[in-house]
mmCIF file of the C-alpha atoms, coordinates in Angstrom:
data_MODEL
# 
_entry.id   MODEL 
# 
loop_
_atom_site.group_PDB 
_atom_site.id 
_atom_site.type_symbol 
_atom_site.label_atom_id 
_atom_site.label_alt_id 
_atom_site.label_comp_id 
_atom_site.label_asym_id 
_atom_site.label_entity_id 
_atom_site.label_seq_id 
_atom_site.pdbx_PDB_ins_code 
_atom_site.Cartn_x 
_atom_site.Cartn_y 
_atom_site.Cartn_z 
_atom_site.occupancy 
_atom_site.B_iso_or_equiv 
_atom_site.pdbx_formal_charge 
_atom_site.auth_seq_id 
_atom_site.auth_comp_id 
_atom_site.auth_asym_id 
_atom_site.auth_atom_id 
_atom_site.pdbx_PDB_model_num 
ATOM 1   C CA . UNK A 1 1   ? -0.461  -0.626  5.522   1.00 0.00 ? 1   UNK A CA 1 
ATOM 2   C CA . UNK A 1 2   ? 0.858   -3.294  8.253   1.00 0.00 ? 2   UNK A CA 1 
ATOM 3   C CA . UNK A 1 3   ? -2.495  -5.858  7.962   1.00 0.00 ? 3   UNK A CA 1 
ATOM 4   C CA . UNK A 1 4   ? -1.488  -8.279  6.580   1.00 0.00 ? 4   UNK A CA 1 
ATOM 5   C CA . UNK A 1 5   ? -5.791  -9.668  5.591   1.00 0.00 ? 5   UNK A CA 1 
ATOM 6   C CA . UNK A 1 6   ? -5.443  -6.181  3.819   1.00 0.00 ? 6   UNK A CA 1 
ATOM 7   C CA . UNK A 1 7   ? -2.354  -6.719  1.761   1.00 0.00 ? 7   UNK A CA 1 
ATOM 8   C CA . UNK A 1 8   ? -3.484  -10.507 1.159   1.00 0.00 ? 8   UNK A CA 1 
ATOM 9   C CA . UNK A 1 9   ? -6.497  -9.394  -0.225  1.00 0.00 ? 9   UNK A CA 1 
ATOM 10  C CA . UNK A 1 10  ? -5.263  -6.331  -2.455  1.00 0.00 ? 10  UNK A CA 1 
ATOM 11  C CA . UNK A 1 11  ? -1.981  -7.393  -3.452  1.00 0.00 ? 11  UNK A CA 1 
ATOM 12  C CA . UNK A 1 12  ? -0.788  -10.472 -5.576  1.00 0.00 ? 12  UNK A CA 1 
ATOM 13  C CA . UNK A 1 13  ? 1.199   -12.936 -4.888  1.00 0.00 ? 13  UNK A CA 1 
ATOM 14  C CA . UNK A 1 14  ? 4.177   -11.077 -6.995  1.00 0.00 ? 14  UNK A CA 1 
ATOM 15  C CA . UNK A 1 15  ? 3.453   -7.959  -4.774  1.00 0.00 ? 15  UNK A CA 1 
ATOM 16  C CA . UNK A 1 16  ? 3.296   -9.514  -1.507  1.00 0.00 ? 16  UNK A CA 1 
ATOM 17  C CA . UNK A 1 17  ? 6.823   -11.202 -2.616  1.00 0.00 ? 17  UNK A CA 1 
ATOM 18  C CA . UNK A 1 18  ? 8.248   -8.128  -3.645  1.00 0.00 ? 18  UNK A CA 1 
ATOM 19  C CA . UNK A 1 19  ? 6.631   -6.069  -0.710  1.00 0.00 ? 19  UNK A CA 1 
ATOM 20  C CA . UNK A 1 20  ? 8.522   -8.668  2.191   1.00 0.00 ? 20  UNK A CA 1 
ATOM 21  C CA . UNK A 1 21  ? 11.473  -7.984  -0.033  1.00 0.00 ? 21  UNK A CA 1 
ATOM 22  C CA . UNK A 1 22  ? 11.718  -4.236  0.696   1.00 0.00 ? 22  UNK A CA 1 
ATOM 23  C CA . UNK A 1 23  ? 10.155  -4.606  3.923   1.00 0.00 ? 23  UNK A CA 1 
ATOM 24  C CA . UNK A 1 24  ? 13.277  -6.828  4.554   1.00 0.00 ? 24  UNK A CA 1 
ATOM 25  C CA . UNK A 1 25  ? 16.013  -4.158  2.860   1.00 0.00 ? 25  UNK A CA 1 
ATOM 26  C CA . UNK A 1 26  ? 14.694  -1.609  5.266   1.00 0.00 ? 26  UNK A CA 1 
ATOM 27  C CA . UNK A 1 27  ? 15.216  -3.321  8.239   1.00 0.00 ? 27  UNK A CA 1 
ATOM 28  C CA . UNK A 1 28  ? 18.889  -4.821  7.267   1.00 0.00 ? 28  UNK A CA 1 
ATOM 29  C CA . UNK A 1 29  ? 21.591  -2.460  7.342   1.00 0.00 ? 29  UNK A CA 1 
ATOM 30  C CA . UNK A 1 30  ? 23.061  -1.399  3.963   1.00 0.00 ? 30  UNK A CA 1 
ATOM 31  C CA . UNK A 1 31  ? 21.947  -0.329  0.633   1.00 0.00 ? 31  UNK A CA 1 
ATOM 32  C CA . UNK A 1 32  ? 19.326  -1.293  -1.491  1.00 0.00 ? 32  UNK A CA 1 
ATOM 33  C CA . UNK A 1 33  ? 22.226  -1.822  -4.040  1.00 0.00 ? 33  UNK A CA 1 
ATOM 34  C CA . UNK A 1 34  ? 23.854  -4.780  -1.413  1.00 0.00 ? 34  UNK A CA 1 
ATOM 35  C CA . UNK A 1 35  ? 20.532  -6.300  -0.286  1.00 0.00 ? 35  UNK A CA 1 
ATOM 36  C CA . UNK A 1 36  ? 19.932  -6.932  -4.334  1.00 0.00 ? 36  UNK A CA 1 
ATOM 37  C CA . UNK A 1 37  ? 23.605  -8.901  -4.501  1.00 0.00 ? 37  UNK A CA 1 
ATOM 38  C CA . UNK A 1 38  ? 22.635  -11.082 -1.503  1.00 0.00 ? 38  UNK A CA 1 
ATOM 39  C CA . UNK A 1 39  ? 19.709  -12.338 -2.287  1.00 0.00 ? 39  UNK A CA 1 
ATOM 40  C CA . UNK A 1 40  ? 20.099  -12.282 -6.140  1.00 0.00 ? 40  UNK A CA 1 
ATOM 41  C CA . UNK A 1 41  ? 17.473  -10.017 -7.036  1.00 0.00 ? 41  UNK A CA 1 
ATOM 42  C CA . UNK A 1 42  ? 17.736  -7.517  -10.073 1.00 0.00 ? 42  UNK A CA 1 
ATOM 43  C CA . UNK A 1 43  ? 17.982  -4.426  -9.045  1.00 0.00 ? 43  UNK A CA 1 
ATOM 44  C CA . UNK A 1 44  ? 16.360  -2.305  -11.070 1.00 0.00 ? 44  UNK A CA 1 
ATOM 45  C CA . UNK A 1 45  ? 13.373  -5.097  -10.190 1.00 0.00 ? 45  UNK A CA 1 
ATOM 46  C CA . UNK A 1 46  ? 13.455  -3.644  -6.771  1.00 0.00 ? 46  UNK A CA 1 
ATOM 47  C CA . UNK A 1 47  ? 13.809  -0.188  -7.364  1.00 0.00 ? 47  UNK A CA 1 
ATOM 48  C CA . UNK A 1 48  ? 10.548  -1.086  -10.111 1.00 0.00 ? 48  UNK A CA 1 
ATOM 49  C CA . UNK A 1 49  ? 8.583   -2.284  -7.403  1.00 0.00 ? 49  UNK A CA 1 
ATOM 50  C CA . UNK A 1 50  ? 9.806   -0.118  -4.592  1.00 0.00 ? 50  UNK A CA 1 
ATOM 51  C CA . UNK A 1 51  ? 8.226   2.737   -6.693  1.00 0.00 ? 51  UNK A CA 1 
ATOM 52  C CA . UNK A 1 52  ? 4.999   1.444   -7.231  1.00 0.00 ? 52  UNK A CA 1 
ATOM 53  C CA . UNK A 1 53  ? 4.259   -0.130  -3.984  1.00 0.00 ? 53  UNK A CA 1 
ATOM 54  C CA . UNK A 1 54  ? 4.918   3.162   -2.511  1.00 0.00 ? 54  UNK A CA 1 
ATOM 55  C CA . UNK A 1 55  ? 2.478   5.089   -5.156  1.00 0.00 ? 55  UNK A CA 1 
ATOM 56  C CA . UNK A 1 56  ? 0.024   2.172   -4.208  1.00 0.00 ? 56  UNK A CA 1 
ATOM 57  C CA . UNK A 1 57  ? 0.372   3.380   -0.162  1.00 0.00 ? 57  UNK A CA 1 
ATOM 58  C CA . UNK A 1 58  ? 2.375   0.048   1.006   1.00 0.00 ? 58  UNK A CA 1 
ATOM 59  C CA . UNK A 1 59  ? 5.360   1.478   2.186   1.00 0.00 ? 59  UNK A CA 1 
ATOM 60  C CA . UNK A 1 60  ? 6.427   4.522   3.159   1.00 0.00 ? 60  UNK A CA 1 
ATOM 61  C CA . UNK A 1 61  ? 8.401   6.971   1.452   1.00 0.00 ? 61  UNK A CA 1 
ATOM 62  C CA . UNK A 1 62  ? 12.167  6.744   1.589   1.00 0.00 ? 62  UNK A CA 1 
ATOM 63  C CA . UNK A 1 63  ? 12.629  10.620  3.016   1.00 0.00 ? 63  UNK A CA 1 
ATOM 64  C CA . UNK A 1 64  ? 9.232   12.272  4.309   1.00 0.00 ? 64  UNK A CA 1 
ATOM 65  C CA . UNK A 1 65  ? 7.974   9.027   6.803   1.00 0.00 ? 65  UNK A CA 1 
ATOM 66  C CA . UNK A 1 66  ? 4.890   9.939   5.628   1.00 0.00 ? 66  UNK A CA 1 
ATOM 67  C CA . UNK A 1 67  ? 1.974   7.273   4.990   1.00 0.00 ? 67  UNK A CA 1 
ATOM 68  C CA . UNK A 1 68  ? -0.087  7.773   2.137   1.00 0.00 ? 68  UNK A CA 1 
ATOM 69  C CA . UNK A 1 69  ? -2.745  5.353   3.758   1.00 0.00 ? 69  UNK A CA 1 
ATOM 70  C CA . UNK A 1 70  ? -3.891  5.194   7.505   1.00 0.00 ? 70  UNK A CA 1 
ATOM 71  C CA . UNK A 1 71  ? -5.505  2.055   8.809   1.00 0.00 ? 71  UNK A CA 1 
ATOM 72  C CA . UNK A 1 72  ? -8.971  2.097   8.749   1.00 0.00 ? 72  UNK A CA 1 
ATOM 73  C CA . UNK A 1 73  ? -10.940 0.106   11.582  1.00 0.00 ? 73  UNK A CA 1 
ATOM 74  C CA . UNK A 1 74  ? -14.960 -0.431  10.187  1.00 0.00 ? 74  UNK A CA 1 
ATOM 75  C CA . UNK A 1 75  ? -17.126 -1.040  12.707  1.00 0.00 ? 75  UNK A CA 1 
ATOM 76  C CA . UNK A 1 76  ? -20.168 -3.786  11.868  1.00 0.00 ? 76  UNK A CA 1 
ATOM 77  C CA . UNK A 1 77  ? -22.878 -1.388  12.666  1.00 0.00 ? 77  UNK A CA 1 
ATOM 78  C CA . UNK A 1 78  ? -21.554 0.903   10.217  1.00 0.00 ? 78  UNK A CA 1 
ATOM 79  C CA . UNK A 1 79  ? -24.932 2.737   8.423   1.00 0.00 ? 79  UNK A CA 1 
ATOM 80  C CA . UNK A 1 80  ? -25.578 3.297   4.771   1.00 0.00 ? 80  UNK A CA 1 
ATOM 81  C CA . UNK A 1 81  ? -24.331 7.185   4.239   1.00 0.00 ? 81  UNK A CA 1 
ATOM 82  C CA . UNK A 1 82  ? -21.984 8.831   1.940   1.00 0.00 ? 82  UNK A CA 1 
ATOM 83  C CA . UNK A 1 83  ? -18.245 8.569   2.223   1.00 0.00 ? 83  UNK A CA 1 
ATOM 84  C CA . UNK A 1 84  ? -16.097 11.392  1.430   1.00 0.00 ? 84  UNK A CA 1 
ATOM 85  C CA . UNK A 1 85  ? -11.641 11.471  1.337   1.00 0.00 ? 85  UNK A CA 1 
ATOM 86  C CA . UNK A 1 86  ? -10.183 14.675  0.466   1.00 0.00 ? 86  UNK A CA 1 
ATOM 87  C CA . UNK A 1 87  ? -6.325  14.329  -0.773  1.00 0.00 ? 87  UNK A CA 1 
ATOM 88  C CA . UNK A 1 88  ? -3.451  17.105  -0.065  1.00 0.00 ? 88  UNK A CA 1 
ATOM 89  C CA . UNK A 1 89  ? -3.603  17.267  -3.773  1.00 0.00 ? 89  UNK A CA 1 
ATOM 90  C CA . UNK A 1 90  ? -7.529  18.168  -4.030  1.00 0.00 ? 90  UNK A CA 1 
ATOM 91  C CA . UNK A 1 91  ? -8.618  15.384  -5.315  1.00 0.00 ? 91  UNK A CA 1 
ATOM 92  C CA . UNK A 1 92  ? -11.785 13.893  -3.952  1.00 0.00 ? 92  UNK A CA 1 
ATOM 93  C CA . UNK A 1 93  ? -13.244 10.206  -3.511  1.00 0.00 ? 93  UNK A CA 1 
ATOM 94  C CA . UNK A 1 94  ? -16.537 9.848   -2.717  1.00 0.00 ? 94  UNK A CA 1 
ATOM 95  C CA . UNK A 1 95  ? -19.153 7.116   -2.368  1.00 0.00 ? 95  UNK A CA 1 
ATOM 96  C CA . UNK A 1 96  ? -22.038 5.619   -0.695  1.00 0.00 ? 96  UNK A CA 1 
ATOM 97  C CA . UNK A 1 97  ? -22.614 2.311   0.869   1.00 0.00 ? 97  UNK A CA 1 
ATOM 98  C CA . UNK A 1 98  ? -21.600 0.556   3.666   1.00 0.00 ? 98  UNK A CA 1 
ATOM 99  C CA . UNK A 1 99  ? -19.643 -2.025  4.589   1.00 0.00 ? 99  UNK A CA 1 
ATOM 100 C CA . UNK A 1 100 ? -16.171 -3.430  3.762   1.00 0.00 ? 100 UNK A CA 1 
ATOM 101 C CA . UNK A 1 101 ? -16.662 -4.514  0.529   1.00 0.00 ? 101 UNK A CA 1 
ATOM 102 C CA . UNK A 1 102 ? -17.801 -1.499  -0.726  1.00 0.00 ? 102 UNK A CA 1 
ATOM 103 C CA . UNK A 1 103 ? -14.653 0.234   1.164   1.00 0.00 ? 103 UNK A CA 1 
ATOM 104 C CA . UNK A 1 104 ? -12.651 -2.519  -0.635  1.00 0.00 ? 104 UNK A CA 1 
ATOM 105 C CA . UNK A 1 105 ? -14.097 -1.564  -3.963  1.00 0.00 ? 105 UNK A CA 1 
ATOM 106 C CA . UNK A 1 106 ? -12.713 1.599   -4.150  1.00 0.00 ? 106 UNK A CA 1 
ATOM 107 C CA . UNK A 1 107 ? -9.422  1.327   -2.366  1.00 0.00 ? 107 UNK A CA 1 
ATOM 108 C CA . UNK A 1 108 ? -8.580  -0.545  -5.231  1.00 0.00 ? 108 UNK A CA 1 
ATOM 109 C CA . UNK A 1 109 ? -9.891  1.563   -8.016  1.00 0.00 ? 109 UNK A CA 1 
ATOM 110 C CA . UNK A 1 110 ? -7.661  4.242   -6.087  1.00 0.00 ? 110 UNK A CA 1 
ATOM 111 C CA . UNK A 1 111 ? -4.744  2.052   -6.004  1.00 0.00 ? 111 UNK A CA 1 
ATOM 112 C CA . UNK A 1 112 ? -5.066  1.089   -9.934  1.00 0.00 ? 112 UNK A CA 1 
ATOM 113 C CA . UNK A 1 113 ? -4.876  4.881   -10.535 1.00 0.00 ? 113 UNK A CA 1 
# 
């Protein structure tokens, strides 16, 4: 997820810091391992949070470049109707409304998962 309204409005501050932390360590060359001396972060801190920002869909998996999100654009003459996402896994979200907020409503209840 690159939008940054999205991630300000999801993630906490602690998240957000922790999230340009990684973001940062991908784009330097090195390990994760060096990145934690120079910048005097613990490391199993980083490894913590490179986990679950990952499960929560905010960066991308080391290996597979896969995203477990894909941006969403809603339009604003979006119509009441039921909403349905089907994971790889089999699981299924589904819900009505319309709008953002109800979007936002359970994007988070998935991400708490």
């Amino acid at each position: 997820m690159e939008d940054k309204s999205i991630e300000a409005s999801v993630l906490s501050e602690k998240q957000r810091y922790w999230l340009d932390h990684l973001r940062s360590c991908r784009s330097e060359v090195g390990t994760i391992k060096e990145y934690a001396e120079v910048h005097k972060l613990s490391l199993p801190s980083l490894y913590f949070w490179k986990r679950k920002l990952t499960q929560m869909g905010f960066l991308e998996e080391s290996g597979s470049g896969k995203r477990r999100f894909q941006r969403l654009e809603l339009s604003s003459k979006s119509s009441a109707g039921v909403c349905r996402i089907q994971f790889p896994n089999g699981m299924t979200v589904e819900w009505s409304g319309n709008g953002g907020e109800s979007l936002l409503s359970v994007l988070r209840s998935v991400a708490a998962l």
